[in-house]
Z-matrix of the N, CA and C atoms (Angstrom, degrees):
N
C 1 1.463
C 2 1.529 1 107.94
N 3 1.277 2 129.83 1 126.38
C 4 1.387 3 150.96 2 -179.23
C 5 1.496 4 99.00 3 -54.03
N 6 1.595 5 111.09 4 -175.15
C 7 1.326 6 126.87 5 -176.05
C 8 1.934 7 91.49 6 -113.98
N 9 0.924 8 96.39 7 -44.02
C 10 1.796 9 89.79 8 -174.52
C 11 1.257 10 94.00 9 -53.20
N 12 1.336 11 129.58 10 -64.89
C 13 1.592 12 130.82 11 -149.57
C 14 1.623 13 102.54 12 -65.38
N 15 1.713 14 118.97 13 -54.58
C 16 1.271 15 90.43 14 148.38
C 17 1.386 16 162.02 15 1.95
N 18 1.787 17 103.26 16 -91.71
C 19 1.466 18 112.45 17 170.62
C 20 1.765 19 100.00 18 -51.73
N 21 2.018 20 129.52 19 -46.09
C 22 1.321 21 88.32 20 -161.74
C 23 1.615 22 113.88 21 -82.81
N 24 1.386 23 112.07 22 4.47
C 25 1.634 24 114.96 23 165.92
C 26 1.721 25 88.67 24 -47.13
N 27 1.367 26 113.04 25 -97.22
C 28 1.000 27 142.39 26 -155.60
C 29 1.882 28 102.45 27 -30.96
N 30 1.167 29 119.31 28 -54.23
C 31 1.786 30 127.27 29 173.78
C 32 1.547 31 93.06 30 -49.00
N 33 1.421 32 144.04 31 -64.41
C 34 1.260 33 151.31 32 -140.14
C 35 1.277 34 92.83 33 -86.30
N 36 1.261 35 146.54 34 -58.31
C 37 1.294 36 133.02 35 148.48
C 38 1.024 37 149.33 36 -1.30
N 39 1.634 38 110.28 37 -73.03
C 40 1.511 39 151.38 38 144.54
C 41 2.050 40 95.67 39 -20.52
N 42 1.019 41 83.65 40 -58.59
C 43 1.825 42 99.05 41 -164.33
C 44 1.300 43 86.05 42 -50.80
N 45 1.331 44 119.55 43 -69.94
C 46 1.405 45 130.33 44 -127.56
C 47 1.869 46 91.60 45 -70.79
N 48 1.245 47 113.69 46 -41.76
C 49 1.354 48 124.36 47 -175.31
C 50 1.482 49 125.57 48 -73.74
N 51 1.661 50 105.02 49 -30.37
C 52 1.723 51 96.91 50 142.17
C 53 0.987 52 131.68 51 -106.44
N 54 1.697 53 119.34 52 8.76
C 55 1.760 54 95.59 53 141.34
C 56 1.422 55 122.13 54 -42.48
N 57 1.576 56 99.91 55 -69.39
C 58 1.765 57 102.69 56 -168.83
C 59 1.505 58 109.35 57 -59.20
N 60 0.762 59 129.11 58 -10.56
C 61 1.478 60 128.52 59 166.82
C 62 1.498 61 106.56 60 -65.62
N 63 1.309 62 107.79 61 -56.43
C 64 1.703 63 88.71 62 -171.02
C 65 1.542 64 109.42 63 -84.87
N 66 1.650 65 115.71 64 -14.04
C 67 1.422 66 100.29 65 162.23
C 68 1.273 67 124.62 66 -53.65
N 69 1.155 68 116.87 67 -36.38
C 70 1.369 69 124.51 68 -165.79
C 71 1.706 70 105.85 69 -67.56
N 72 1.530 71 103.57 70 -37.27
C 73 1.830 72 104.30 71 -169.82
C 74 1.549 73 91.73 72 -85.62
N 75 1.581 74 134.58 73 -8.26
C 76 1.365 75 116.12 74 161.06
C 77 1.369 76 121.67 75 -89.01
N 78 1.166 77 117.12 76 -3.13
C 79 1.785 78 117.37 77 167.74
C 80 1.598 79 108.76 78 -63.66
N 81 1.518 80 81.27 79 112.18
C 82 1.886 81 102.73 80 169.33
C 83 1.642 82 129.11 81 -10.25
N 84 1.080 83 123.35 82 155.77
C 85 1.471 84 103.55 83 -179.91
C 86 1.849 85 103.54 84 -145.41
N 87 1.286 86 131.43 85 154.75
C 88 1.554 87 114.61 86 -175.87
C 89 1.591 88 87.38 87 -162.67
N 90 1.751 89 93.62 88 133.48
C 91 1.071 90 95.90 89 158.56
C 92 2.060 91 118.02 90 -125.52
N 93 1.213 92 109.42 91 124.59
C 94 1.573 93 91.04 92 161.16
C 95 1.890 94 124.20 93 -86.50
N 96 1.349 95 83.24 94 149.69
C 97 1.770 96 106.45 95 -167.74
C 98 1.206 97 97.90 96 -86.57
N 99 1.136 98 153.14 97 99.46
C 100 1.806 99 135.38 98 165.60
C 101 1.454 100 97.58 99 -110.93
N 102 1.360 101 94.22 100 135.06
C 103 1.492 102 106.98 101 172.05
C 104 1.934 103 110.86 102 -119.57
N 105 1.397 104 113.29 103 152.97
C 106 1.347 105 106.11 104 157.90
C 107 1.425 106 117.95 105 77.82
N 108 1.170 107 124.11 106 18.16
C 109 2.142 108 142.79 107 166.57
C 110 1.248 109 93.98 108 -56.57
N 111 1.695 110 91.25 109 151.46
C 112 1.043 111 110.43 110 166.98
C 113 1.889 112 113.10 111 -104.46
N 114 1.033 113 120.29 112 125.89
C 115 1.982 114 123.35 113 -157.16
C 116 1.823 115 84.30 114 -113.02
N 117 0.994 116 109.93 115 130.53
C 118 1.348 117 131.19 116 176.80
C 119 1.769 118 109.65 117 -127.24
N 120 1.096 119 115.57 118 127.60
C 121 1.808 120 112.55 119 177.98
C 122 1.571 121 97.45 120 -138.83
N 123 1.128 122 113.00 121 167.91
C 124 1.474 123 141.08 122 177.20
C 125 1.465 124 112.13 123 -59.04
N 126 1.220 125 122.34 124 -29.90
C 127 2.022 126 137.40 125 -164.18
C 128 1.164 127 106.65 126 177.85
N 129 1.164 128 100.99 127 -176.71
C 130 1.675 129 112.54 128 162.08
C 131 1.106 130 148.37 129 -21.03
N 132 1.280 131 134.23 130 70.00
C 133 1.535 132 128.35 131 -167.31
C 134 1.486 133 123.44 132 -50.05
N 135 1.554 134 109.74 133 134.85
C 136 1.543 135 97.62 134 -172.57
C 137 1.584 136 82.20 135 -162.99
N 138 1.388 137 112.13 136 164.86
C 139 1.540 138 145.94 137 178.89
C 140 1.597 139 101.85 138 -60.37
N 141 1.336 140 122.33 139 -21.31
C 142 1.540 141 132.12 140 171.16
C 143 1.486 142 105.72 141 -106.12
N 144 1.204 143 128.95 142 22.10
C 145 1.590 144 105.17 143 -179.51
C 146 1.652 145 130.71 144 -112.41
N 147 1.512 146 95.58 145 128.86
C 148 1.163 147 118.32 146 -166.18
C 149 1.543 148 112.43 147 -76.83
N 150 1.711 149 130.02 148 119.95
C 151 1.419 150 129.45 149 177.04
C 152 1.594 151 110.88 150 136.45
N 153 1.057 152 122.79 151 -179.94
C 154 1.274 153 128.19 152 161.25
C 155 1.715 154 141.80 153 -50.14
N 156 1.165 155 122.04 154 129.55
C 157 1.304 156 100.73 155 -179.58
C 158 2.112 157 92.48 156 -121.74
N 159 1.241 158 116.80 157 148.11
C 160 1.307 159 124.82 158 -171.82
C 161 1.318 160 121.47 159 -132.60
N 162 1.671 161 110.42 160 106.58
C 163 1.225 162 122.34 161 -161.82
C 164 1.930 163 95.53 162 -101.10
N 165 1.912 164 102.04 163 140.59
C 166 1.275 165 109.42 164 179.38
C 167 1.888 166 88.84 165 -125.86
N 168 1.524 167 83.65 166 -168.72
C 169 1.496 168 109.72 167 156.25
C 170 1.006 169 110.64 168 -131.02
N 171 1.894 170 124.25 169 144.97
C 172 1.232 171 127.97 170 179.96
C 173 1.619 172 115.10 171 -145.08
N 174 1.136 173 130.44 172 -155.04
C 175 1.727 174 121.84 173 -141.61
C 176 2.012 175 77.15 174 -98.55
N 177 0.674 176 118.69 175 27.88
C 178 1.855 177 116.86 176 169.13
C 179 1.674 178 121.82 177 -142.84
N 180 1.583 179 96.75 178 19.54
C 181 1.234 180 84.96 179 179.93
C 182 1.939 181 127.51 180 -134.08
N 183 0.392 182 115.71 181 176.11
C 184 1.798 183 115.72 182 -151.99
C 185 1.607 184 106.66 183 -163.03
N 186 1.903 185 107.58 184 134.83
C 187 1.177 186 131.83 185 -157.78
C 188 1.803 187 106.02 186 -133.36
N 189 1.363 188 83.55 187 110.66
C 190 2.273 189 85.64 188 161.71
C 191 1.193 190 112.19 189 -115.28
N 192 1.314 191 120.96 190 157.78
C 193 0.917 192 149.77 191 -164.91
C 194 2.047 193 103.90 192 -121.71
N 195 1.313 194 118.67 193 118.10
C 196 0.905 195 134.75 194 165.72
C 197 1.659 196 137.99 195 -109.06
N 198 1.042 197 115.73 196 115.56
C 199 1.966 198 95.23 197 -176.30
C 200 1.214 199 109.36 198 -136.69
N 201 1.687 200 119.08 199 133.73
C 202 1.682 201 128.03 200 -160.32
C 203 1.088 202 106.15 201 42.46
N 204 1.924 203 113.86 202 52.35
C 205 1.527 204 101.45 203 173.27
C 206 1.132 205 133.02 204 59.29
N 207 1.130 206 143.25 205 -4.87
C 208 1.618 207 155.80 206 101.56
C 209 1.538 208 141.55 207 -14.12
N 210 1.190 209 125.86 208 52.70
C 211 1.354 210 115.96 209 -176.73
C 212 1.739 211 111.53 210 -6.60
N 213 1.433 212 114.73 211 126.80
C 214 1.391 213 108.16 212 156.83
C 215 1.090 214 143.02 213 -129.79
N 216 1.639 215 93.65 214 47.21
C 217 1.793 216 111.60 215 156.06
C 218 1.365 217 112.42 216 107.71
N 219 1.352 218 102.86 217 -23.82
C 220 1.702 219 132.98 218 -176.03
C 221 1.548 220 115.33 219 -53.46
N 222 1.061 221 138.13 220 95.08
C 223 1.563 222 116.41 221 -171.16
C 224 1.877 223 89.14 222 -143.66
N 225 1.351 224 99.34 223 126.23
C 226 1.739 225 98.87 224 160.75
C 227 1.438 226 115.34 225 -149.67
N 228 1.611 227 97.17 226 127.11
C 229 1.421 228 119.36 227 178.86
C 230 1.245 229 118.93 228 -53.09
N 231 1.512 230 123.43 229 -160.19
C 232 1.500 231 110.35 230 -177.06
C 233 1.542 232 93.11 231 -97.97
N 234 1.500 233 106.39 232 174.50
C 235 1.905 234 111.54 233 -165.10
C 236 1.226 235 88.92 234 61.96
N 237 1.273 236 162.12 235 -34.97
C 238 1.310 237 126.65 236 -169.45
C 239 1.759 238 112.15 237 -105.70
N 240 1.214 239 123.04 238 32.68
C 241 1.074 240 107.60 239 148.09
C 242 1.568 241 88.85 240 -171.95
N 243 1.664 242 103.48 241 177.20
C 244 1.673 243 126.98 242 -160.63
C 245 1.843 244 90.12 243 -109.68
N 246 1.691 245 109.91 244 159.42
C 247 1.292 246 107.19 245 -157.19
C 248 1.626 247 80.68 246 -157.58
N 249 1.520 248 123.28 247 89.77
C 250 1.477 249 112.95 248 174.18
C 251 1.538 250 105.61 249 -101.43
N 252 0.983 251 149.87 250 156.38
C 253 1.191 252 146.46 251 141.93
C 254 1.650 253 119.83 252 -162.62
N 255 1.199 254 121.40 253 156.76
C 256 1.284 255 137.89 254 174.18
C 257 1.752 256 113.39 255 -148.42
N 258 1.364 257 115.70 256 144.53
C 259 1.505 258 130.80 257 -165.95
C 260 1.839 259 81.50 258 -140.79
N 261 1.341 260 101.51 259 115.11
C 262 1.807 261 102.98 260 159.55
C 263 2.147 262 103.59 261 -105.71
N 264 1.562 263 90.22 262 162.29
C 265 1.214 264 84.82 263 -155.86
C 266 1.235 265 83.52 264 -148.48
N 267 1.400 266 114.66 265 127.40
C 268 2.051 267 116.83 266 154.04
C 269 1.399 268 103.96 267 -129.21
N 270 1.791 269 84.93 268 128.59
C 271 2.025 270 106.22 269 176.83
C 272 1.630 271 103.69 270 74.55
N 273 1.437 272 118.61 271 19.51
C 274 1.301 273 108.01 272 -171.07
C 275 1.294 274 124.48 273 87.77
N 276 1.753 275 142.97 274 3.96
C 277 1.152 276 164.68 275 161.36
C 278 1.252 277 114.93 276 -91.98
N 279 1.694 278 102.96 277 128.50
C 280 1.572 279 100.25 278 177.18
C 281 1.149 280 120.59 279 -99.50
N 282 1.946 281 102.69 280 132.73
C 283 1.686 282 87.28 281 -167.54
C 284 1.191 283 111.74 282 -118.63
N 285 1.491 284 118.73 283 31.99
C 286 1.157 285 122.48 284 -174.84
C 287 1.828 286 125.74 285 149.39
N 288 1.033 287 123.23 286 176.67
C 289 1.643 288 126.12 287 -178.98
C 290 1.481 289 127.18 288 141.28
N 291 1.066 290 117.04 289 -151.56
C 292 1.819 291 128.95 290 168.35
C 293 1.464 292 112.95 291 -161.61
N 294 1.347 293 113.64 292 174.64
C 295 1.050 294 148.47 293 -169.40
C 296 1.487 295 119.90 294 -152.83
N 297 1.531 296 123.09 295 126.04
C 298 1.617 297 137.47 296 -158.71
C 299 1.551 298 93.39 297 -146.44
N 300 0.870 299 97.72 298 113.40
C 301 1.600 300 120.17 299 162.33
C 302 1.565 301 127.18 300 -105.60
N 303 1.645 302 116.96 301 74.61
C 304 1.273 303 93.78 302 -162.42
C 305 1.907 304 99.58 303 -111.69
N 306 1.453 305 111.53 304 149.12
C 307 1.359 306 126.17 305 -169.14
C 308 1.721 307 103.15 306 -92.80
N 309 1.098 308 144.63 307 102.51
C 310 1.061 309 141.79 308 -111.98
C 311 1.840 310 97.70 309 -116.10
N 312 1.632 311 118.75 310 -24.13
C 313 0.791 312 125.00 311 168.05
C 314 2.002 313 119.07 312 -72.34
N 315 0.980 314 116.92 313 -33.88
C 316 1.351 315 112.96 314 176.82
C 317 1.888 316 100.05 315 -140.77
N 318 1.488 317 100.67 316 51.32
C 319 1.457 318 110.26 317 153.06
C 320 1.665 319 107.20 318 34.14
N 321 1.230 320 142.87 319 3.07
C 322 1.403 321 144.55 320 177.16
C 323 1.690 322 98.50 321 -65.43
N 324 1.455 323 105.81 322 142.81
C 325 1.826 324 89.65 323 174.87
C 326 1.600 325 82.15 324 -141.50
N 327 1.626 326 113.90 325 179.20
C 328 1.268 327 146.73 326 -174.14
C 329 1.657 328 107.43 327 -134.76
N 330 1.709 329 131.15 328 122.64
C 331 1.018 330 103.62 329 -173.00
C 332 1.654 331 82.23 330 -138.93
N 333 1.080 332 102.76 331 -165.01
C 334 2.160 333 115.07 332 -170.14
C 335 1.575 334 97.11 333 178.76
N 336 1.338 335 97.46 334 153.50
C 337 1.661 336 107.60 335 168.74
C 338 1.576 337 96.27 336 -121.51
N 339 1.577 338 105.06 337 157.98
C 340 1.267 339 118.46 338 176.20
C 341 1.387 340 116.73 339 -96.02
N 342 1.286 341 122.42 340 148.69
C 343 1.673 342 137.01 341 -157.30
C 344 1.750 343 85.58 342 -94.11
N 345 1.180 344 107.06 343 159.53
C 346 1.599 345 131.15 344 150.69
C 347 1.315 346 116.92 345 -48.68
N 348 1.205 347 127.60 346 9.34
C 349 1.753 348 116.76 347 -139.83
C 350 1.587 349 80.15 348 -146.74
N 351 1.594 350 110.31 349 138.95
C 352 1.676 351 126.31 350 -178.95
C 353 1.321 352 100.72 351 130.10
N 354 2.034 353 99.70 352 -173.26
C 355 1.146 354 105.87 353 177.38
C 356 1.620 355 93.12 354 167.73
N 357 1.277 356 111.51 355 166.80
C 358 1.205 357 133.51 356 -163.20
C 359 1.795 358 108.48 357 -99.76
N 360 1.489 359 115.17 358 110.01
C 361 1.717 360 93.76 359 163.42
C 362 1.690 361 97.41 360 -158.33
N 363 1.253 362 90.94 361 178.29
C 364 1.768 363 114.44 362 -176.74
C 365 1.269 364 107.43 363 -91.75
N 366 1.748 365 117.74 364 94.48
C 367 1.285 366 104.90 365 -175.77
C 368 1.728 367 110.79 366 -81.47
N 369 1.207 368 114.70 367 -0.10
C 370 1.892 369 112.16 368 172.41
C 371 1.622 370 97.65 369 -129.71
N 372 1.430 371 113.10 370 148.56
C 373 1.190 372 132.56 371 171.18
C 374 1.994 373 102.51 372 -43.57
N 375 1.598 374 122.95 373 111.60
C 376 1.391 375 121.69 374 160.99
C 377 1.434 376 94.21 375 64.51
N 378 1.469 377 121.30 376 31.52
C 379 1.133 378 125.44 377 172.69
C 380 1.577 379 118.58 378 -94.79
N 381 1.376 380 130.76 379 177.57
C 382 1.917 381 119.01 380 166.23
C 383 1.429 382 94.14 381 -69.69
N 384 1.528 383 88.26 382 165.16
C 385 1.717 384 119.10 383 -169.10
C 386 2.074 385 86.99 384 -89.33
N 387 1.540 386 74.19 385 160.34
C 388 1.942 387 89.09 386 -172.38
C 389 1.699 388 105.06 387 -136.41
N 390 1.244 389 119.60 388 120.70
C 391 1.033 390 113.79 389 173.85
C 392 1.506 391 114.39 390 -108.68
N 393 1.440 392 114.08 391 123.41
C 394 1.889 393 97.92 392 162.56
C 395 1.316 394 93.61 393 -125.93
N 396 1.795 395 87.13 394 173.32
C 397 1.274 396 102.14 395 -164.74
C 398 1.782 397 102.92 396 -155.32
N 399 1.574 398 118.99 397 -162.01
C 400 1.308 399 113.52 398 162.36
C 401 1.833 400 96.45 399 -149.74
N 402 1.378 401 97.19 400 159.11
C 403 1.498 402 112.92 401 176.29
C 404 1.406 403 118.52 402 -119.61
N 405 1.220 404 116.56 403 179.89
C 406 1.326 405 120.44 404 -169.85
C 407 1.317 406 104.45 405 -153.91
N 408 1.534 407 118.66 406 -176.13
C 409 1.473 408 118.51 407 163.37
C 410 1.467 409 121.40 408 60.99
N 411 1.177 410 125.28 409 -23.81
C 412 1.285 411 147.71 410 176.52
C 413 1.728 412 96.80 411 12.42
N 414 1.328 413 134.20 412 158.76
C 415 2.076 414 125.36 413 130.52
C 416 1.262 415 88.37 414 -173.16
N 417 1.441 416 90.98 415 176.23
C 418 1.450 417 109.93 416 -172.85
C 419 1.671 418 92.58 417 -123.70
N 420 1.311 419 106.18 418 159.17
C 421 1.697 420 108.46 419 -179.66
C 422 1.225 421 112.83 420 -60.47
N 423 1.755 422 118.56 421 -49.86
C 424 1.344 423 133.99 422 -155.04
C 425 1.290 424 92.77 423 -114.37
N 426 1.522 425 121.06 424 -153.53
C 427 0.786 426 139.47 425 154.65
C 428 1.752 427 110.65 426 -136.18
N 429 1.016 428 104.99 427 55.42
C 430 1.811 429 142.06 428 169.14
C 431 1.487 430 116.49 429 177.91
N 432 0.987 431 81.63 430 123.25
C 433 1.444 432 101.62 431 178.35
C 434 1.840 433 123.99 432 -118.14
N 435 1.060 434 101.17 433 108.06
C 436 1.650 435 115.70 434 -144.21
C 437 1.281 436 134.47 435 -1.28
N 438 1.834 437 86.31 436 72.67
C 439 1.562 438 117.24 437 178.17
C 440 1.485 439 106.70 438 90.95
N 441 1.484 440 125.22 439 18.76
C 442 1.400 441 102.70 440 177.59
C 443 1.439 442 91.32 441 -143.34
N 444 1.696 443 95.76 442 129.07
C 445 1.431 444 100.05 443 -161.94
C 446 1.546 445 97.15 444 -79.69
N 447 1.586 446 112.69 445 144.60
C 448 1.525 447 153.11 446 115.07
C 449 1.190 448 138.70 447 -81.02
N 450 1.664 449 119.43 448 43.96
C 451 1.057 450 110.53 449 163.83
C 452 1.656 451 131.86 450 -72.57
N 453 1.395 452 101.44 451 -11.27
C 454 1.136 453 141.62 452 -179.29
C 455 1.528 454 110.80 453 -53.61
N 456 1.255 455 99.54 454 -37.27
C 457 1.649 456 110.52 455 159.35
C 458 1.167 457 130.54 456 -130.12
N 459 1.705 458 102.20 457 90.34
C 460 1.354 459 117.69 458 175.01
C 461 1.720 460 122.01 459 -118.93
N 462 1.443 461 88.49 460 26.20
C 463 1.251 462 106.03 461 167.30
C 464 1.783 463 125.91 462 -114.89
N 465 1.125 464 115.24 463 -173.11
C 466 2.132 465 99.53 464 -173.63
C 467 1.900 466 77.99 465 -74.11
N 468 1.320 467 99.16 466 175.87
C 469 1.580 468 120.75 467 -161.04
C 470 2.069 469 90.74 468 -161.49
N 471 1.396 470 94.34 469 102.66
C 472 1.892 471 109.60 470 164.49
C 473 1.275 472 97.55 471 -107.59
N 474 1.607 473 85.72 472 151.18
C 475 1.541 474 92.10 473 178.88
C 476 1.581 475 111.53 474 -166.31
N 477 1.596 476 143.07 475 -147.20
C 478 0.914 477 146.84 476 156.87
C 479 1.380 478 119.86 477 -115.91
N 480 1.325 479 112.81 478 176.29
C 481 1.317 480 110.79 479 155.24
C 482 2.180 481 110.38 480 -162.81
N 483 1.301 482 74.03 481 152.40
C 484 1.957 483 83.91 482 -165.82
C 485 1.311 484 114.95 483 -111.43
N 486 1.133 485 161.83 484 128.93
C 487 1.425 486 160.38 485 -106.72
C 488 1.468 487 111.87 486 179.92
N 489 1.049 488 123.61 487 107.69
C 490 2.024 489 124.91 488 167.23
C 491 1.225 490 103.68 489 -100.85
N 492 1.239 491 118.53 490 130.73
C 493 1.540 492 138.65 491 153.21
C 494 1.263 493 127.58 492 -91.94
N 495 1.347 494 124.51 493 122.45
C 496 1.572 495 124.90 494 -138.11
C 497 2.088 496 74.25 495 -92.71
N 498 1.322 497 128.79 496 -30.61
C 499 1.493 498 126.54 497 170.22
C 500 1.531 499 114.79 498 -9.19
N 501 1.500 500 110.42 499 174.55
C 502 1.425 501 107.94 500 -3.42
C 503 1.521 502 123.17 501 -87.60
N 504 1.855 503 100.18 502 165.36
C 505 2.206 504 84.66 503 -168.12
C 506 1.675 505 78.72 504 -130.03
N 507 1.103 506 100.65 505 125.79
C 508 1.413 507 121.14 506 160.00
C 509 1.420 508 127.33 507 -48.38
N 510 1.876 509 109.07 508 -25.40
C 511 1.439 510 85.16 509 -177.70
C 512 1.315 511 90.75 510 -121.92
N 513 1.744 512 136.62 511 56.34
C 514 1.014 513 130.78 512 165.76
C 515 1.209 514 131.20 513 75.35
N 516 1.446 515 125.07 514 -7.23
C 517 1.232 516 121.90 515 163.20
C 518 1.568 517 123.19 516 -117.33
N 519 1.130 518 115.77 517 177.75
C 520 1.757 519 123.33 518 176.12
C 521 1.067 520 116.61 519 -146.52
N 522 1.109 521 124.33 520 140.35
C 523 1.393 522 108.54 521 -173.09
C 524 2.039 523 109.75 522 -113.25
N 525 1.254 524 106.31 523 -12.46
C 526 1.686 525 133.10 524 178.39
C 527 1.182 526 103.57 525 -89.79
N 528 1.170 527 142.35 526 24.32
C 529 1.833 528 122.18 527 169.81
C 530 1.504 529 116.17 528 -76.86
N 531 0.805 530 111.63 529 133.87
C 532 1.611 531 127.98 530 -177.72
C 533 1.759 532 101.03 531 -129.02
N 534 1.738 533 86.03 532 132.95
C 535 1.877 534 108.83 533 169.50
C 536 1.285 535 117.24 534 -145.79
N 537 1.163 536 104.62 535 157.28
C 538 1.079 537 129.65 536 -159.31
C 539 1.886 538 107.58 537 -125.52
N 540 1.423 539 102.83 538 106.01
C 541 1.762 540 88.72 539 -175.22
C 542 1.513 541 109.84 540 -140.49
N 543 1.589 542 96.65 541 121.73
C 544 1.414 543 102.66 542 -161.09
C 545 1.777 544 92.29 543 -113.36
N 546 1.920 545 89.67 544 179.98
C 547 1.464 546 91.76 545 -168.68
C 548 2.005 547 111.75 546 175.56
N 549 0.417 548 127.63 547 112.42
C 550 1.722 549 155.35 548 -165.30
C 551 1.437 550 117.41 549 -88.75
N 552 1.167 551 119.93 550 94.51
C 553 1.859 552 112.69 551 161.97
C 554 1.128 553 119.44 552 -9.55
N 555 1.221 554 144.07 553 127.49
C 556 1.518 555 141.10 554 172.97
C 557 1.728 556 108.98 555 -125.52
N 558 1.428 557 114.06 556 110.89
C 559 1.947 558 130.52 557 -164.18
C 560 1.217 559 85.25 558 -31.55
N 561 1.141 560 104.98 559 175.42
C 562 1.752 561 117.36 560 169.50
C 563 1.664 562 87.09 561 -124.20
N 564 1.478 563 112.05 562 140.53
C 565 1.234 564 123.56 563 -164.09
C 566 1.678 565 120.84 564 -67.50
N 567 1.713 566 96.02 565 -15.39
C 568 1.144 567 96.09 566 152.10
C 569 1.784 568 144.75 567 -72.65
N 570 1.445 569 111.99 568 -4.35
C 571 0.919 570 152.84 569 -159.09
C 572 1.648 571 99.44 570 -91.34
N 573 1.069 572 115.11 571 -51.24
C 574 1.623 573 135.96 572 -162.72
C 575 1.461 574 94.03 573 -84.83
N 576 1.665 575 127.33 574 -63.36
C 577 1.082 576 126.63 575 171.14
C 578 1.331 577 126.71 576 -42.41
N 579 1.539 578 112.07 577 -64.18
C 580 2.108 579 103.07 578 165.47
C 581 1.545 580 102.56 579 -33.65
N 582 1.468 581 117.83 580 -55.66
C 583 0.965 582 77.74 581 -170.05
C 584 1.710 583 147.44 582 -92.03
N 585 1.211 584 94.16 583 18.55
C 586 1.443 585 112.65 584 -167.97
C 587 1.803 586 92.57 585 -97.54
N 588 1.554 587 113.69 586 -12.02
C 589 1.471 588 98.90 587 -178.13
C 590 1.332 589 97.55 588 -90.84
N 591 1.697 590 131.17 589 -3.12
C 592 1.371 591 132.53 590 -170.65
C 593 1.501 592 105.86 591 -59.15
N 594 1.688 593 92.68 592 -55.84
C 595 1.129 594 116.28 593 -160.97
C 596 1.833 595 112.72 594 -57.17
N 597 1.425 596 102.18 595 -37.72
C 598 1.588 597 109.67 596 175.68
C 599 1.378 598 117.52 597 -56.03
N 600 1.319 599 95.88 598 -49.12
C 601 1.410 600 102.68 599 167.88
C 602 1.289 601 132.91 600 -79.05
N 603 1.212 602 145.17 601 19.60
C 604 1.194 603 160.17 602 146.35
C 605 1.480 604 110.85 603 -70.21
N 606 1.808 605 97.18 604 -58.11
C 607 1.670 606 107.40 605 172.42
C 608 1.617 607 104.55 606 -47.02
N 609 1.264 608 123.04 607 -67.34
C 610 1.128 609 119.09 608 -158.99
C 611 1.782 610 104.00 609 -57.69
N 612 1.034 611 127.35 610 -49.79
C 613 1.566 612 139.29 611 175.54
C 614 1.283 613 96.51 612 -24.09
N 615 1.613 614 134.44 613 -64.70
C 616 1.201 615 137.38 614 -120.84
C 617 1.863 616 87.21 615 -124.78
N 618 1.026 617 101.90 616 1.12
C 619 1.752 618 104.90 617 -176.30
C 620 1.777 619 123.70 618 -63.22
């Protein structure tokens, strides 16, 4: 094998690898804003606690909708949308849960499962409790979501999500939790492959 044919292996490559690179930094991005949950737990909240924690919506709370960092128009008060969630946790580690976002006027919802991966701590001295975490699985029902298109994500969607606890509350509830849950298109692996067969075939073209 030559040195030319080489280098244009090597250029066609190059290509192929920042395409998907910048595909990847153009896959969509969304975050919802929820303010004002109601957090329900089993006892005592603490940096060690083992069990469920149970996120609602209640008559104080309010949801935006953001995409590529862009507000997109999306805003619902309380009564206007559903707020399910649960984060289980042992020793302060999250090992799992969901998230339901449903828009209550045209029934469209947003849902995610929670990763193994997080944990519970006090990021200021006698400060609220902070939970992060990461998600997975991400979708949306439609591809509109009451009236604001997401078709944009019709692929799985990982992501994070960040959590303040107005805590600690002694008798297990809160009525101030606010989250934050973001989340990113992720290729479908078939996606990666075209294009990695592009690239072969270019080589071979130029062979």
């Amino acid at each position: 094998m030559n040195q030319p044919y080489l280098n244009r292996c090597l250029i066609a490559v190059t290509a192929v690898s920042t395409f998907a690179a910048a595909t990847a930094e153009a896959n969509p991005s969304l975050q919802f804003d929820v303010n004002g949950l109601t957090s329900q737990v089993s006892g005592p909240f603490s940096t060690t606690y083992t069990g469920d924690l149970l996120l609602s919506d209640d008559s104080n709370s309010s949801a935006l909708l953001f995409i590529d960092n862009s507000f997109s128009g999306y805003f619902a008060g309380a009564g206007e949308f559903d707020f399910d969630g649960t984060i289980s946790f042992v020793s302060g580690n999250v090992t799992g849960g969901s998230f339901v976002i449903t828009d209550l006027s045209s029934a469209d919802t947003y849902s995610a499962s929670i990763s193994p991966q997080g944990f519970i701590f006090v990021p200021v001295s006698n400060g609220p409790f902070k939970v992060d975490g990461f998600t997975f699985n991400g979708a949306f029902s439609d591809n509109d979501f009451d009236g604001i298109d997401v078709s944009g994500f019709n692929q799985t969607i990982d992501g994070t999500f960040s959590e303040i606890l107005i805590g600690p509350f002694s008798d297990g509830v809160d009525t101030q939790t606010d989250i934050d849950i973001f989340g990113t298109v992720v290729p479908e692996p078939s996606s990666l492959a075209l294009l990695a067969l592009g690239g072969l075939a270019m080589m071979r073209r130029r062979r």
